[in-house]
TIMI-2910 file (N, C-alpha, C, CB; in pm, 1 decimal, decimal comma, always signed):
<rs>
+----------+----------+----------+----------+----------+----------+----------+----------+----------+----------+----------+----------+------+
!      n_x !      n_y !      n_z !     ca_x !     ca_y !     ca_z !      c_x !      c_y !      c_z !     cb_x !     cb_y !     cb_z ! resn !
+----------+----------+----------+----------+----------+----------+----------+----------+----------+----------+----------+----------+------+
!   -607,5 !   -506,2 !  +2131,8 !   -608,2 !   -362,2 !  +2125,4 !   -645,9 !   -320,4 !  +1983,7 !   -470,8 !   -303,9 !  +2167,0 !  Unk !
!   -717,6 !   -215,8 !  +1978,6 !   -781,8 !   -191,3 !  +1844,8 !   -699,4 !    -42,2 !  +1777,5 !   -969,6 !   -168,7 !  +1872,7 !  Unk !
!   -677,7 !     +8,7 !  +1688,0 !   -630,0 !    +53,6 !  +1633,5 !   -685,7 !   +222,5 !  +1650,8 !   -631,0 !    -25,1 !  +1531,7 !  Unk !
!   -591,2 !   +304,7 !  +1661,8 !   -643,2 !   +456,8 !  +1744,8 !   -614,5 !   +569,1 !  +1658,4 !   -557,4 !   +494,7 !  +1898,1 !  Unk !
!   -697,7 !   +638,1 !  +1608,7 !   -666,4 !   +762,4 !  +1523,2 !   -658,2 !   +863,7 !  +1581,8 !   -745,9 !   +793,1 !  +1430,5 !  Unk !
!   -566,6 !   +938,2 !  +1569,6 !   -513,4 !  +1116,1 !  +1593,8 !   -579,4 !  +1197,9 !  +1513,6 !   -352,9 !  +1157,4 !  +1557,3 !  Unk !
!   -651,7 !  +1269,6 !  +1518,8 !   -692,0 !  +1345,2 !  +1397,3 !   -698,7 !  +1507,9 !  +1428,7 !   -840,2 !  +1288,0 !  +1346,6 !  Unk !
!   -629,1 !  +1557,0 !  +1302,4 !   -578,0 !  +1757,4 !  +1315,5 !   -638,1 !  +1807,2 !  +1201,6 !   -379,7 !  +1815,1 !  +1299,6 !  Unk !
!   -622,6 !  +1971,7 !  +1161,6 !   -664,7 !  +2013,9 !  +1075,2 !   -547,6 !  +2007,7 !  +1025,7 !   -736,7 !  +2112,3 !  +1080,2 !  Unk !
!   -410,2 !  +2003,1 !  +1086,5 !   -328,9 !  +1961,2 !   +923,0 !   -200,6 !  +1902,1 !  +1055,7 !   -263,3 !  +2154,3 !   +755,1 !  Unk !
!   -122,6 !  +1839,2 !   +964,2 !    -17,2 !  +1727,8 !  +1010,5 !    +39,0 !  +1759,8 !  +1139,8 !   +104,9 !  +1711,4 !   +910,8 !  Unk !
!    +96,4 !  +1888,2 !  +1164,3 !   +166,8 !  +1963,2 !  +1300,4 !    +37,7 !  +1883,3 !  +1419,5 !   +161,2 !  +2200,1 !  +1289,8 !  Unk !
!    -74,9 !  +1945,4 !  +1361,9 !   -196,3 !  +1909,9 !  +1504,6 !   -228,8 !  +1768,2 !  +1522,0 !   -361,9 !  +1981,1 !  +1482,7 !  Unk !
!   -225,5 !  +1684,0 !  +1383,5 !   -201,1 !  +1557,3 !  +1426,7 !    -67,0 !  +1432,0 !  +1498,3 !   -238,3 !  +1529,5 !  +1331,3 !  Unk !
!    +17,1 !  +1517,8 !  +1454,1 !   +117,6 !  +1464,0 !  +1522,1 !   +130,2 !  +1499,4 !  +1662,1 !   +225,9 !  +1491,3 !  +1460,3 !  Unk !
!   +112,7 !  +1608,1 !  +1736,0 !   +100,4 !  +1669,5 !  +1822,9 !    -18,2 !  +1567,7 !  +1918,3 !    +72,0 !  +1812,6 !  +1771,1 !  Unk !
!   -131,0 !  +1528,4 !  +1885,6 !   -166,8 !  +1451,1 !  +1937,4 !   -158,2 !  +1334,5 !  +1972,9 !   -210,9 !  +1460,3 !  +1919,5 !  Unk !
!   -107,1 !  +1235,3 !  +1870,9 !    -62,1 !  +1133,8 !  +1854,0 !    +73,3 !  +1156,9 !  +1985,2 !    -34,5 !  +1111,2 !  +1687,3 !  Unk !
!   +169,6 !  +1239,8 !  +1983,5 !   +294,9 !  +1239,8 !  +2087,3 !   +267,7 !  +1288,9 !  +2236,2 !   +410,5 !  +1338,3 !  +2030,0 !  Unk !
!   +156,4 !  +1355,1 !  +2220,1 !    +26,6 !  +1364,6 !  +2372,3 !    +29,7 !  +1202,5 !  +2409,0 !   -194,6 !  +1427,2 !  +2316,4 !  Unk !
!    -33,7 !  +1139,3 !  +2337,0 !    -73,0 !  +1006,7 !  +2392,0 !    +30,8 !   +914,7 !  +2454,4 !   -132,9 !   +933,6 !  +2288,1 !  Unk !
!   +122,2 !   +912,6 !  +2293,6 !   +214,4 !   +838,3 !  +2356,0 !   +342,2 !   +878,7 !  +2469,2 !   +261,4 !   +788,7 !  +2253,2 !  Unk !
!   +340,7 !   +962,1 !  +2531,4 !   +380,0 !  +1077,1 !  +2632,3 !   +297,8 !   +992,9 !  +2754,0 !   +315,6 !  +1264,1 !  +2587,9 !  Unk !
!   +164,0 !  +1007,3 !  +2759,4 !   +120,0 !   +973,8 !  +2855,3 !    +71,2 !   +794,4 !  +2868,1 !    +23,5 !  +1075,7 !  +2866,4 !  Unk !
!   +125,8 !   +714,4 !  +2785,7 !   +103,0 !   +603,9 !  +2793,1 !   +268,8 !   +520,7 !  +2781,5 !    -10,7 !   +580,5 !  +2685,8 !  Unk !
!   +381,1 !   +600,9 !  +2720,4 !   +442,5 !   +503,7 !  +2657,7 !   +509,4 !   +375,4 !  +2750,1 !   +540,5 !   +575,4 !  +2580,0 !  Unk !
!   +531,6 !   +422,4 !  +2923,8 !   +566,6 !   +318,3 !  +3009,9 !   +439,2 !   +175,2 !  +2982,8 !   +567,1 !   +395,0 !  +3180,0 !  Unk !
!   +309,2 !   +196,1 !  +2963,9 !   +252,7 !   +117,0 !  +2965,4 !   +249,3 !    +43,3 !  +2807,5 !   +149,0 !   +163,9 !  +3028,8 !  Unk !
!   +276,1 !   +139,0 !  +2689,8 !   +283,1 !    +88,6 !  +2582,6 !   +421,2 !     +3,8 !  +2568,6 !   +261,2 !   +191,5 !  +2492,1 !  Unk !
!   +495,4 !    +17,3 !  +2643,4 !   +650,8 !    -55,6 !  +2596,5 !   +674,4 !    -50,6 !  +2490,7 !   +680,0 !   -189,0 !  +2612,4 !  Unk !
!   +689,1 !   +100,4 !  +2440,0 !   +743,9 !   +134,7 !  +2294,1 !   +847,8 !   +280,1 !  +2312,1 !   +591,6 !   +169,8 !  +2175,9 !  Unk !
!   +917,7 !   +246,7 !  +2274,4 !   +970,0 !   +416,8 !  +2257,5 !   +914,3 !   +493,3 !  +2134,0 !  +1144,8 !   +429,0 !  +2236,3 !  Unk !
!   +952,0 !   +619,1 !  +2148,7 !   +891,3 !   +705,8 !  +2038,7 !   +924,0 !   +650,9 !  +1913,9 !   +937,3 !   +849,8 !  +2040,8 !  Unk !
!  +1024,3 !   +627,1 !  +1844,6 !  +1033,3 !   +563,2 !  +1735,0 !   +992,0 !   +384,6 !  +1729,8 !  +1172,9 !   +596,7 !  +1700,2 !  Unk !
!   +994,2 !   +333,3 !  +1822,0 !   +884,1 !   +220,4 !  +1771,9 !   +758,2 !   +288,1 !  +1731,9 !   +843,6 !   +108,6 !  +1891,2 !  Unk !
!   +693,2 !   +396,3 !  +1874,9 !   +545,9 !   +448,5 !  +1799,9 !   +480,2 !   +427,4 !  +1751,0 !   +521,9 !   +502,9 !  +1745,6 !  Unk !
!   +562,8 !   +523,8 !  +1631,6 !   +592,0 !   +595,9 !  +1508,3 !   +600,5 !   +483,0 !  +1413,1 !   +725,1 !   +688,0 !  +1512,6 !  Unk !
!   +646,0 !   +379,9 !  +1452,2 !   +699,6 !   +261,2 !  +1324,9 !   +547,6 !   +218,8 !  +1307,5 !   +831,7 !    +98,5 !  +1380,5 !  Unk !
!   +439,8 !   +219,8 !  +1407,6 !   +350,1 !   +142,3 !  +1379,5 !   +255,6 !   +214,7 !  +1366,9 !   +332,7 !    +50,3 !  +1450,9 !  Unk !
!   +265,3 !   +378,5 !  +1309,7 !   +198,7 !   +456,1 !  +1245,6 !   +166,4 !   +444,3 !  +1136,4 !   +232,2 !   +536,9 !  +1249,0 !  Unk !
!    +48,5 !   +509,6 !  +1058,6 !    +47,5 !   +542,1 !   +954,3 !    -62,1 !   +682,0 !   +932,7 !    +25,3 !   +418,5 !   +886,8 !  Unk !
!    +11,8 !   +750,8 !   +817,6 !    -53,4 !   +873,1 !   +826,1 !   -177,2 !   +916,0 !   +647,5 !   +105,9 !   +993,6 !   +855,6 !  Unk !
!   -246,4 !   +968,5 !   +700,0 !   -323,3 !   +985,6 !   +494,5 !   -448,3 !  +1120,0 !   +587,4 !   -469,6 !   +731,4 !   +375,3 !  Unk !
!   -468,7 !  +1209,3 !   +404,4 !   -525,5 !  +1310,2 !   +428,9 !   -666,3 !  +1272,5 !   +369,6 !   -452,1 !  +1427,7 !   +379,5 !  Unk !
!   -766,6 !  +1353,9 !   +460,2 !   -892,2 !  +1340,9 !   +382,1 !   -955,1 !  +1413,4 !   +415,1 !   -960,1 !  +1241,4 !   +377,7 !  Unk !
!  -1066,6 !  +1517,6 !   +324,4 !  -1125,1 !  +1643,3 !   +358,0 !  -1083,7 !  +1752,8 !   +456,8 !  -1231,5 !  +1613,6 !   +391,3 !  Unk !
!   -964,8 !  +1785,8 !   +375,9 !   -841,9 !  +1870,0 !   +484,3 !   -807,3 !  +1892,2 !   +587,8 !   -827,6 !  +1958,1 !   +490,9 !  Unk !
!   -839,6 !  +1712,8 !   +658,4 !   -770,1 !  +1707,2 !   +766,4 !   -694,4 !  +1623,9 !   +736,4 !   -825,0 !  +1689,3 !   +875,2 !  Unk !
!   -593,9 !  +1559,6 !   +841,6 !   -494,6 !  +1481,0 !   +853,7 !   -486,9 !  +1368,9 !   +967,8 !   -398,0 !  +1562,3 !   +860,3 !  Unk !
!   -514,9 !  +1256,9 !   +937,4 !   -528,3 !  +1156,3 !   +998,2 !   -378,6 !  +1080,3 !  +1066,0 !   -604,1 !  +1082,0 !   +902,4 !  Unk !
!   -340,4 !  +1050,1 !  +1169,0 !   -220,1 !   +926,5 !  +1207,8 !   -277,0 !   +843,8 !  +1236,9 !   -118,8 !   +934,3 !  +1313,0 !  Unk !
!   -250,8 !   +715,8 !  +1188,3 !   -366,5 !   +608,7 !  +1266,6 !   -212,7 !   +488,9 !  +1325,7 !   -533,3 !   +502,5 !  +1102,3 !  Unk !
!   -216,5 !   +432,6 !  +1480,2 !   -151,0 !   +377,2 !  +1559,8 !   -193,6 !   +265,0 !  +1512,8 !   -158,2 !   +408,1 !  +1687,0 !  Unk !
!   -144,3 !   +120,1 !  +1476,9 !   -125,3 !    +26,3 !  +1478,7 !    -92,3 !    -64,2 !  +1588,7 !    -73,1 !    +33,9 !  +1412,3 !  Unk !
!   -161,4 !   -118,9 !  +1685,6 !    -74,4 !   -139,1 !  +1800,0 !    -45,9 !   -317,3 !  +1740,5 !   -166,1 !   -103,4 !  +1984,1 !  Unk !
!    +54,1 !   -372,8 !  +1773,0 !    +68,3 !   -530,7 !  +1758,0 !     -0,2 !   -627,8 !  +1830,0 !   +188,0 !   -567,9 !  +1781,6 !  Unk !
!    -10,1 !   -576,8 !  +1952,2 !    -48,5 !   -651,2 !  +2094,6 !    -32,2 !   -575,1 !  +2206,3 !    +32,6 !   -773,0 !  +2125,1 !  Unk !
!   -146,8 !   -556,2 !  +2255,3 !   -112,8 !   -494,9 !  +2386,2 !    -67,0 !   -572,6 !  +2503,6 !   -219,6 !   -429,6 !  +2428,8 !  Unk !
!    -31,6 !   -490,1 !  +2617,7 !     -5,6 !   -595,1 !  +2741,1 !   -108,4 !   -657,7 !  +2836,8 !    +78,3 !   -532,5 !  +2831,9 !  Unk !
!   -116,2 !   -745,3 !  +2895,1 !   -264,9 !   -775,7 !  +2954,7 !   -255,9 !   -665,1 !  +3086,1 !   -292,7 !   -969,8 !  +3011,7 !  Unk !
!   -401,9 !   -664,9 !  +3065,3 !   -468,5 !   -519,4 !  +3143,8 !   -469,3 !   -424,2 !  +3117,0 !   -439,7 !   -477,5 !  +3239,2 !  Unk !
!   -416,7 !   -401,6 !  +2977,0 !   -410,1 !   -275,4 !  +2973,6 !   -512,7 !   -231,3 !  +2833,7 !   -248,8 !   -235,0 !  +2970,0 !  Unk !
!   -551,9 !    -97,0 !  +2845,9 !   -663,0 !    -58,4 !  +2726,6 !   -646,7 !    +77,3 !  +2708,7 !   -825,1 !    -86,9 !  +2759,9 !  Unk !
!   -595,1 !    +81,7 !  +2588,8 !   -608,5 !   +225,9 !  +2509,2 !   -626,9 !   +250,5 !  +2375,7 !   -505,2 !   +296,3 !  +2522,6 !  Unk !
!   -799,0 !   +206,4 !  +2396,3 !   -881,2 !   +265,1 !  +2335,9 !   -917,7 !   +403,8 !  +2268,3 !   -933,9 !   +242,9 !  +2392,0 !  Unk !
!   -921,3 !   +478,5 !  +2381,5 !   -916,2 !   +650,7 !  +2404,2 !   -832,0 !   +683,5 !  +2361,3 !   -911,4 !   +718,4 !  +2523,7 !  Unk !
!   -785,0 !   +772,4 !  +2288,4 !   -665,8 !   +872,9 !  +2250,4 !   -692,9 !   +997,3 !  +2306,6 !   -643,9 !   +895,8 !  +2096,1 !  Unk !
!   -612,1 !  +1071,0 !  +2344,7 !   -620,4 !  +1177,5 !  +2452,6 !   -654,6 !  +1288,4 !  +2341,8 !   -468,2 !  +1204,9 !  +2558,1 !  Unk !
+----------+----------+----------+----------+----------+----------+----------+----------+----------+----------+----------+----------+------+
</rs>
């Protein structure tokens, strides 16, 4: 699994997306919200605001690629 960026015009809209996703994936991610989050990381650049997901390993069959 490759690594998935959220991206807002400022932190509220990126987080907001980032908890879209994992909302609609987390039974398949086998993470709760604060795992997530643990394997987040967040940084600003040309006044937007980036979260970028870290995943460890995904489960076989499964692909989330796409961020909603």
């Amino acid at each position: 699994m490759q690594r998935i960026d959220f991206q807002g015009r400022n932190a509220q809209e990126a987080k907001r997306r980032a908890l879209t996703y994992w909302y609609q994936h987390h039974q398949a991610l086998g993470l709760s919200l604060a795992q997530f989050f643990a394997q987040c990381r967040g940084s600003q650049a040309g006044g937007g605001v980036t979260i970028t997901f870290y995943p460890a390993a995904a489960p076989p069959g499964v692909d989330h690629r796409t961020a909603a």
